[in-house]
Structures are given as C-alpha cells and as structure tokens.
C-alpha atoms as one frame of an Amber mdcrd trajectory, in Angstrom:
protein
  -2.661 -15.169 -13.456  -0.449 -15.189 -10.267  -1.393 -17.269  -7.272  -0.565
 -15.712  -3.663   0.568 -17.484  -0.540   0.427 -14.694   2.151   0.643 -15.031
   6.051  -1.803 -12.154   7.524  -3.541 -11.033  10.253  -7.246 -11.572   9.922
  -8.108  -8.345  10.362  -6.059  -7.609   7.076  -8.323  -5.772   4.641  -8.151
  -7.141   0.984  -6.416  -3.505   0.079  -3.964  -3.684   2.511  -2.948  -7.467
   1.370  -2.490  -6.665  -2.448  -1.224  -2.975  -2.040   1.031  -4.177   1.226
   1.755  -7.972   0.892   1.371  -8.650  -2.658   3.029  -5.519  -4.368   0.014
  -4.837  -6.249  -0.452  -1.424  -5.950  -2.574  -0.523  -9.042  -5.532  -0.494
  -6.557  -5.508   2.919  -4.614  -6.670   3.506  -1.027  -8.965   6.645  -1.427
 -11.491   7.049   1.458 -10.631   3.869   3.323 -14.527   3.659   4.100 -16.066
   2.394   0.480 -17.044   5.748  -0.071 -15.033   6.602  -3.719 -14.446   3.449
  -5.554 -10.580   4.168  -5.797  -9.974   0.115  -4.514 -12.365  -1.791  -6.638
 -11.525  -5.064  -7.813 -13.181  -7.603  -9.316 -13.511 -11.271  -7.067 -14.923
 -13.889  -9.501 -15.800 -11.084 -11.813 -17.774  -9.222  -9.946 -16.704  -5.705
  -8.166 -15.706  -5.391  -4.764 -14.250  -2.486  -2.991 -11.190  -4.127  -1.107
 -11.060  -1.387   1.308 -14.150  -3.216   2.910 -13.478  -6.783   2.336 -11.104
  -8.732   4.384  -8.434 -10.759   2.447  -9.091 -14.215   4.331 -12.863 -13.799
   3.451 -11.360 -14.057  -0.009  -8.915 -17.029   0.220  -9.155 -19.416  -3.218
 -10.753 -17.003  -5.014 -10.224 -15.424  -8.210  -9.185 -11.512  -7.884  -8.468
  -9.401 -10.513  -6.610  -5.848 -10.100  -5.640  -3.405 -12.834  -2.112  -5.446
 -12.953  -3.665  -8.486 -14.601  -5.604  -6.841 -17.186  -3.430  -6.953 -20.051
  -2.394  -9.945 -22.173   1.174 -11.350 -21.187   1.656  -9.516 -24.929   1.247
  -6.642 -23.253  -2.322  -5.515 -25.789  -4.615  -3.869 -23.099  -7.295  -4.906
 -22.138 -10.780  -3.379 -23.825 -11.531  -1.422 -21.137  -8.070   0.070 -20.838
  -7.904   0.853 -24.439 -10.740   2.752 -24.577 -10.515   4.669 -21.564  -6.889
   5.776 -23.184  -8.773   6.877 -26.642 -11.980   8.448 -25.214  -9.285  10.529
 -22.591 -11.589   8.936 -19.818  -8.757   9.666 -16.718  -7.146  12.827 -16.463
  -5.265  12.897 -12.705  -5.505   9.191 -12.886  -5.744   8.402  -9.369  -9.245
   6.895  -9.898  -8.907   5.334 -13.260  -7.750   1.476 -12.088 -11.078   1.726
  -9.748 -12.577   3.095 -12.691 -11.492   0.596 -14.767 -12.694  -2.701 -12.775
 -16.031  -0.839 -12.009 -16.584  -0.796 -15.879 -15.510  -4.284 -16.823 -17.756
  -4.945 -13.913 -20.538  -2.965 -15.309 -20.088  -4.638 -18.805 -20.065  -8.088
 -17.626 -22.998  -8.046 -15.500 -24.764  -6.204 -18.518 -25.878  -2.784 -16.955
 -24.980  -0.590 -20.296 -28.378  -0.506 -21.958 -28.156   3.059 -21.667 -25.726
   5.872 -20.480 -28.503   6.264 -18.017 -27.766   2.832 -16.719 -23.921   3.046
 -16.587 -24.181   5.804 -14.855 -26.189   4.465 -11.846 -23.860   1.900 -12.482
 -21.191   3.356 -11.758 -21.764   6.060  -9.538 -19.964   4.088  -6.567 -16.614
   5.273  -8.240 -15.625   8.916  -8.167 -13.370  10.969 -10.185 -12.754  14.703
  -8.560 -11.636  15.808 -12.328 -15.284  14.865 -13.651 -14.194  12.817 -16.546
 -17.701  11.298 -16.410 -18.700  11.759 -19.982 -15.606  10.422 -21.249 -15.764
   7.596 -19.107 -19.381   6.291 -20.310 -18.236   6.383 -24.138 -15.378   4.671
 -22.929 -17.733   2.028 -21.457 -20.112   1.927 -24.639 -16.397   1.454 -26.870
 -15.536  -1.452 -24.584 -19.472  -3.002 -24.611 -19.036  -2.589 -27.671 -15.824
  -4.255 -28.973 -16.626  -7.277 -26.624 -20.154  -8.215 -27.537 -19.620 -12.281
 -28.248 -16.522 -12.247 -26.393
C-alpha cells in the first residue's frame, strides 16, 4: 500500500492519474469510453473502470491496480496465480482489467455458476477469447479463498 499526493487538473480521469502521474501503468487505456474493461480497478473493493471516473472524485480512497496485488514477498495474488495456471491471458493486454474484474466478481460473490461469472464479467473483453480459461481461473481463485 502506497499513498499518492498528486496535483491535477480536475478534469483528470482516474486512468490518466495512475497511468500518467502515478507510474502505474498496469491499468491499460483500451476504448477510452468504458466500453472493454482494459482500465478496471478496484476503489474500496469494488470495480471501477478509471477511464470514466475522475481521480478527485476518488481522493482518500482505497484503489487497487494490478501493481498492488502481490505480497511485498512477491507470492501472487489468487487471482493472478490462477489466471497463470488455467493460461487465462494470451496477448495480455486485457488480463490486469481482467484480473480486478474477477477479484471483483469473487468478492461481491457473483460465481455461483459459470453462468453468473460470465454476466459478471462480460464488461471486460479479451479479442483472443480466452473466456473459458478465464472462468476456471475464477472458480480456482473462489475457490482457494473461500474463508479468506
């Protein structure tokens, strides 16, 4: 956990603070219209796409990007780890969207079914259609962190 002190214009967009101000450039600009899910984050746990979400509207709060995921160890996070052994990227330009989207998805308990992750996630696209791979990834990850 890192706290930020940046001076910005309000009209900054939460992307444009942590990709341009903050050096945090895990989270990808895709569409630039919260269309493909490329810039989720999670503020206060829950997902966000930053591309639509201005940074001051954000001020004090908790945001997580695909930087702070793993321990200070350097052991991945769930979610990481099983997207790397279910092969759940391939190009890997949508995978840290990907990956917020399903920590997302697992906190606020929408993996009943693959049926549900899917709805669940069907804000974040991947143009190599690693779908499949990407809900066994999620079930893995529900998975391994039940009582967590």
């Amino acid at each position: 956990e890192q706290p930020y002190e940046l001076s910005l214009d309000t009209r900054t967009s939460l992307l444009d603070a942590l990709r341009d101000h903050a050096g945090l450039t895990g989270t990808k600009k895709g569409c630039d219209h919260g269309q493909c899910g490329a810039c989720t984050v999670l503020v206060d746990g829950k997902r966000v796409l930053s591309c639509l979400s201005f940074a001051v509207m954000n001020e004090g709060k908790d945001i997580t990007t695909v930087e702070g995921l793993a321990s200070s160890d350097g052991k991945l996070h769930p979610m990481q780890q099983a997207f790397i052994d279910h092969d759940a990227f391939q190009c890997g330009y949508c995978t840290p969207g990907q990956i917020l989207s399903a920590i997302g998805c697992v906190n606020e308990g929408h993996t009943e079914s693959e049926n549900d992750i899917r709805e669940y996630m069907s804000g974040n696209i991947c143009r190599c259609a690693a779908y499949p791979n990407i809900v066994a990834a999620i079930l893995q990850a529900r998975d391994e962190t039940k009582g967590a």
